[in-house]
C-alpha positions, -999 to 999 in steps of 0.1 A, spaced: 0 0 0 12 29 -11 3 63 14 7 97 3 4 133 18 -14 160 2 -4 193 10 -34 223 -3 -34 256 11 -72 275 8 -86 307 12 -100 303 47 -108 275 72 -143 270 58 -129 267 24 -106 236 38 -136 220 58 -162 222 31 -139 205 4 -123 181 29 -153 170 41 -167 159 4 -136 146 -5 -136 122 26 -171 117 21 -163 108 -18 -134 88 -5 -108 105 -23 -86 111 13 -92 93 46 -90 123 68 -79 162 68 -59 180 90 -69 217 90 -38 237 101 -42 275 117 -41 302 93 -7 314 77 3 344 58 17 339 24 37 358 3 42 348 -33 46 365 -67 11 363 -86 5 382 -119 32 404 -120 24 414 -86 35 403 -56 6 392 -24 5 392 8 -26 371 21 -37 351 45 -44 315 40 -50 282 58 -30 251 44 -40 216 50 -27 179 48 -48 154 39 -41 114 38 -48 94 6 -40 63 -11 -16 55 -45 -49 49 -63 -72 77 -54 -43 102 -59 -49 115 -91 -86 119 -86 -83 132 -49 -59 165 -72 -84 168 -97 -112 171 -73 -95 198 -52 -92 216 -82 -121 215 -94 -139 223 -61 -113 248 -50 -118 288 -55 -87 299 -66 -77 292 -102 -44 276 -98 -42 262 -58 -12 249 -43 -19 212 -46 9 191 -40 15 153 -30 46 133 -14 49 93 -9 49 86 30 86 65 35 69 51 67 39 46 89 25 27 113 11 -3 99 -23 -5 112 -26 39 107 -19 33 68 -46 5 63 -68 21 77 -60 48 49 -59 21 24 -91 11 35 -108 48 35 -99 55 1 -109 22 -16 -143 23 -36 -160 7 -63 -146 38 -92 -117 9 -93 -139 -18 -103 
């Protein structure tokens, strides 16, 4: 089993709960972690913003990965959000089937 880490940042904390909510309910992640607000800086534009966002972390498998991006996208407000996944080197067993389990659904069969 393969367990990754998603990495999205949102426009505020009811963006992050409204979206990780379906996407947990659509099985797409097992769970979200909804981090306190931060304040970004980045280049956007030409321009460069200063804003203030709220990034989470949510836990998927291998084989809902690409569909748990696309639906964040699609779903998310901004036009081109921070989206951005890494392999997990090591869990506890039991913790990452239990995300293999969450994220398994009939759009495989």
């Amino acid at each position: 089993m393969s367990l990754l880490s998603v990495y999205c940042v949102f426009a505020d904390a009811e963006e992050a709960e409204r979206i990780g909510r379906l996407v947990i309910e659509e099985r797409l992640a097992a769970c979200i972690n909804i981090l306190g607000p931060c304040r970004s800086i980045y280049a956007w534009e030409g321009a460069i913003e200063d804003s203030r966002e709220v990034p989470a972390v949510l836990k998927t498998s291998a084989s809902a990965i690409d569909t748990l991006i696309a639906r964040l996208a699609q779903l998310h407000s901004y036009d081109v959000p921070a989206i951005t996944a890494w392999p997990v080197a090591h869990a506890f067993e039991p913790y990452a089937a239990w995300v293999a389990a969450s994220t398994e659904q009939e759009r495989d069969a």
